[in-house]
KEMI-425403 format. One record per residue (C-alpha): residue number from 0; x, y, z. Coordinates in steps of 0.05 Angstrom, whole numbers. Example, Ala and Ser with C-alpha at 12.3 -4.5 7.8 and 13.67 -1.06 7.14 Angstrom:
2
DRENMAR   i      X      Y      Z
DRENMAR   0    246    -90    156
DRENMAR   1    273    -21    143
END
This chain:
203
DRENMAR   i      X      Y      Z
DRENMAR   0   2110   2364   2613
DRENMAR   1   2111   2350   2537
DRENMAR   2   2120   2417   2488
DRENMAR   3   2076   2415   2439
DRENMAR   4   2050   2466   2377
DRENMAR   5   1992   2510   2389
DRENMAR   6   1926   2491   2337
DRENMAR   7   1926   2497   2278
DRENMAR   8   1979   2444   2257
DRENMAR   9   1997   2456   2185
DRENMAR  10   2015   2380   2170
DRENMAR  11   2047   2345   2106
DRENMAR  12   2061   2287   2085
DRENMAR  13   2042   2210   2049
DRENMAR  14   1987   2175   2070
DRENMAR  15   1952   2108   2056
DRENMAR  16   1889   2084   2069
DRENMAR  17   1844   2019   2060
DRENMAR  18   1767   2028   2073
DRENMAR  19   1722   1968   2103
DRENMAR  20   1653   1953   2111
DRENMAR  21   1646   1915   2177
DRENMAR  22   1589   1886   2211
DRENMAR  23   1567   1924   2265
DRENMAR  24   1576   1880   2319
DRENMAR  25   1660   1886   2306
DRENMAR  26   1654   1961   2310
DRENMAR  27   1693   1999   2355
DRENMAR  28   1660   2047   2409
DRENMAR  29   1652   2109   2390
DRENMAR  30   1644   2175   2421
DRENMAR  31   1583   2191   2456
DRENMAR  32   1542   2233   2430
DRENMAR  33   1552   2198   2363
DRENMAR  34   1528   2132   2325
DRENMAR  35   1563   2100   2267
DRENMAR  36   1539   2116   2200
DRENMAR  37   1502   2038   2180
DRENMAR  38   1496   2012   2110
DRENMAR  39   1458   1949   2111
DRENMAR  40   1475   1939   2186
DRENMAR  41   1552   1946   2172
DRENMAR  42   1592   2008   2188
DRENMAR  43   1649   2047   2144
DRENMAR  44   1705   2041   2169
DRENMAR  45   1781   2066   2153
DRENMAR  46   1848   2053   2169
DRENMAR  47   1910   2090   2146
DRENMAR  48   1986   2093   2156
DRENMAR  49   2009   2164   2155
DRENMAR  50   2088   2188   2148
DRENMAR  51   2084   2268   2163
DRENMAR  52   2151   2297   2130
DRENMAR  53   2160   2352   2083
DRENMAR  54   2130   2428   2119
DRENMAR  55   2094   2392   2173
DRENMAR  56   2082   2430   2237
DRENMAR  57   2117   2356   2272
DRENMAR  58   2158   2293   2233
DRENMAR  59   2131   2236   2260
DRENMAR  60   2093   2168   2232
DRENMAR  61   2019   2143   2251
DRENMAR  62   1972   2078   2249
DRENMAR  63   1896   2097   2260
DRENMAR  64   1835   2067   2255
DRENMAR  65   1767   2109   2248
DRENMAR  66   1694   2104   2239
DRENMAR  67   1648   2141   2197
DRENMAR  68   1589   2173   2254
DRENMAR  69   1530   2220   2254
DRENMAR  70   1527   2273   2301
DRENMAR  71   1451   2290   2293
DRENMAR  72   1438   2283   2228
DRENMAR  73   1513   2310   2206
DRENMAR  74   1574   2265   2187
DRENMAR  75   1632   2264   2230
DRENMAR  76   1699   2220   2226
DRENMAR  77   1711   2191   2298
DRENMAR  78   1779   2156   2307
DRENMAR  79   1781   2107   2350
DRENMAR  80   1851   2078   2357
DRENMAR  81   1918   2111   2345
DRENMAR  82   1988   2105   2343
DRENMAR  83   2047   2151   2340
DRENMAR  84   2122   2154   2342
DRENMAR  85   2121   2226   2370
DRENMAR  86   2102   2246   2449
DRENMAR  87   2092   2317   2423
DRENMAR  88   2044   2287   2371
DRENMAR  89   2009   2237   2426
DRENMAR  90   2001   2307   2486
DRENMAR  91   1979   2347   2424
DRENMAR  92   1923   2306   2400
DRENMAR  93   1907   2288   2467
DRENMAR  94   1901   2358   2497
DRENMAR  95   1875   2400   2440
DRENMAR  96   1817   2353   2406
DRENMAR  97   1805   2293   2451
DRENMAR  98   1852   2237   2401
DRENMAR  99   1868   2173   2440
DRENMAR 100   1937   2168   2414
DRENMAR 101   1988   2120   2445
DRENMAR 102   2059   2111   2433
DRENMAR 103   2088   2055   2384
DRENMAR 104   2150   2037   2340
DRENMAR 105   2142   2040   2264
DRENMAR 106   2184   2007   2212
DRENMAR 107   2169   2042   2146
DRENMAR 108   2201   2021   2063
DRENMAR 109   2178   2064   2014
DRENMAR 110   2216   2020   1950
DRENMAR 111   2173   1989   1903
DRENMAR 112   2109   2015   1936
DRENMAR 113   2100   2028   2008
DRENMAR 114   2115   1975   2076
DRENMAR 115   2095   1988   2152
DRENMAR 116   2104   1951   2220
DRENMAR 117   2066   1985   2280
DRENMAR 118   2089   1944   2343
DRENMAR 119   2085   1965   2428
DRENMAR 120   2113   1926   2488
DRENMAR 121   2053   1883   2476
DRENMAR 122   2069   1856   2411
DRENMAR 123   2051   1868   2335
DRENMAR 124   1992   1928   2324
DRENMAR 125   1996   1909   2244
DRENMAR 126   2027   1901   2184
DRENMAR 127   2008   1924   2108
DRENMAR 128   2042   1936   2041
DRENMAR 129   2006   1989   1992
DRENMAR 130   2015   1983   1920
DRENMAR 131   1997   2039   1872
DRENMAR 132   1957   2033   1813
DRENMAR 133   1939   2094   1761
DRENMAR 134   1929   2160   1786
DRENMAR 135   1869   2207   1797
DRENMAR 136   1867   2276   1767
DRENMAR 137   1873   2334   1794
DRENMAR 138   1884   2346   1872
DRENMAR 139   1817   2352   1909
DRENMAR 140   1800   2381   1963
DRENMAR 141   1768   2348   2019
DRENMAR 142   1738   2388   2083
DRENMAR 143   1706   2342   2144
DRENMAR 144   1703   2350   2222
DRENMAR 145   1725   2305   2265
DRENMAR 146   1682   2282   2327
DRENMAR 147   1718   2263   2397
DRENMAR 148   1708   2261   2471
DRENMAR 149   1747   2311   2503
DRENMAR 150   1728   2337   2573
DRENMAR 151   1672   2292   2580
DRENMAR 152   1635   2333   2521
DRENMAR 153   1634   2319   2448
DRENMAR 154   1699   2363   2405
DRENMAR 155   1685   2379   2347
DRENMAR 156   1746   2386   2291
DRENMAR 157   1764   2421   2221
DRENMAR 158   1801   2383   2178
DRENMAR 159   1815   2410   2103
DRENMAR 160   1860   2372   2062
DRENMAR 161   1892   2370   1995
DRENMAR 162   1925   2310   1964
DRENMAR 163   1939   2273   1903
DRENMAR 164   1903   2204   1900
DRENMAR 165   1924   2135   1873
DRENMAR 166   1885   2071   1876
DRENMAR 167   1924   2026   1901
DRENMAR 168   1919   1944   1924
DRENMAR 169   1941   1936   1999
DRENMAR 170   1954   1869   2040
DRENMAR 171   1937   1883   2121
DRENMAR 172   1964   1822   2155
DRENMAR 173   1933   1829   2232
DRENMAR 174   1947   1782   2291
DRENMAR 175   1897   1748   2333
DRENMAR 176   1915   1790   2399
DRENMAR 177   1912   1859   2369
DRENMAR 178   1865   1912   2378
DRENMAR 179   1857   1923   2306
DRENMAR 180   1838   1848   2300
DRENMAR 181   1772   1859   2261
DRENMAR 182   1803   1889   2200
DRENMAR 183   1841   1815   2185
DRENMAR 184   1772   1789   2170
DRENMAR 185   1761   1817   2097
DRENMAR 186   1789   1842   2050
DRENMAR 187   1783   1920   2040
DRENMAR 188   1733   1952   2000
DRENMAR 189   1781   2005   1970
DRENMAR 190   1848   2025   1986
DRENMAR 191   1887   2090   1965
DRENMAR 192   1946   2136   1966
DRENMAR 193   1948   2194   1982
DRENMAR 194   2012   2231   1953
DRENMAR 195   2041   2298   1981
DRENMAR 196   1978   2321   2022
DRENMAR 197   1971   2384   2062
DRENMAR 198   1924   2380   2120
DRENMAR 199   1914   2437   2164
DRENMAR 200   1881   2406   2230
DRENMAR 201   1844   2451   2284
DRENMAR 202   1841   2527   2291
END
């Protein structure tokens, strides 16, 4: 049996995330009980590299991909597919809040902007580089819930965040075979750092 902490998880850490607008027809399922949000007939969708480091609860890195849902009439994040380096990380998220994370290998370079490689026994998740551009001021704060299956019902999540943010210019390069396939097809909408975040997640 995997260890892993109790809820909340105080996590830390870089982050960097492209956003996409894809037709609905490529979107992922979501959890029932939710819809995707729909903007013209095309969904919001995000996908992010995360290295936790720093005061996090767990060190480990991450490749998700998530889609912007209702639940009712309120907005929810629902993530869809996930990676992690960490079995604590994957029988955490799958225990306490009804994530789907699986296990992968990450290559990470952090000179000169930011490089990742997600791979499985299968073969090549994805690859991206993030460059930044400017800065953002301040650090805002950003509060959502997250919206999973767990149990057969719908779990809902707190998430609160803090984080400095950077535009930035990314390149996803994603083969043919992968699950994350879709997000090859354009080019994303808007793509950003974020730079020493705290999250706190659950509780």
């Amino acid at each position: 049996m995997t260890v892993y902490p109790d809820e909340p998880w105080h996590l830390a850490g870089q982050m960097y995330v492209s956003l996409w607008l894809v037709p609905r027809a490529e979107l992922p399922p979501v959890a029932p009980g939710t819809r995707p949000f729909r903007f013209g007939g095309r969904g919001l969708v995000a996908a992010a590299w995360v290295v936790y480091e720093n005061d996090s609860v767990l060190h480990y890195d991450e490749l998700l991909r998530a889609v912007l849902v209702r639940d009712g009439a309120r907005p929810r994040v629902c993530i869809t597919d996930i990676w992690v380096d960490s079995e604590a990380s994957m029988a955490g998220g799958r225990a306490l809040w009804g994530i789907p994370k699986e296990m992968a290998t990450f290559e990470v370079r952090r000179a000169h902007g930011a490089s990742f490689v997600a791979k499985t026994s299968e073969g090549t998740l994805a690859t991206a580089r993030f460059t930044a551009r400017g800065r953002l001021p301040g650090r805002p704060r950003l509060a959502y819930r997250l919206a999973q299956s767990l149990d057969g019902r719908l779990k809902t999540t707190r998430v609160r965040s803090r984080a400095t943010l950077r535009p930035a210019r990314a390149e996803w390069t994603v083969p043919a075979d992968s699950r994350l396939a879709a997000l090859a097809r354009r080019a994303p909408l808007l793509s950003l750092t974020l730079r020493d975040f705290t999250l706190r997640f659950g509780g």
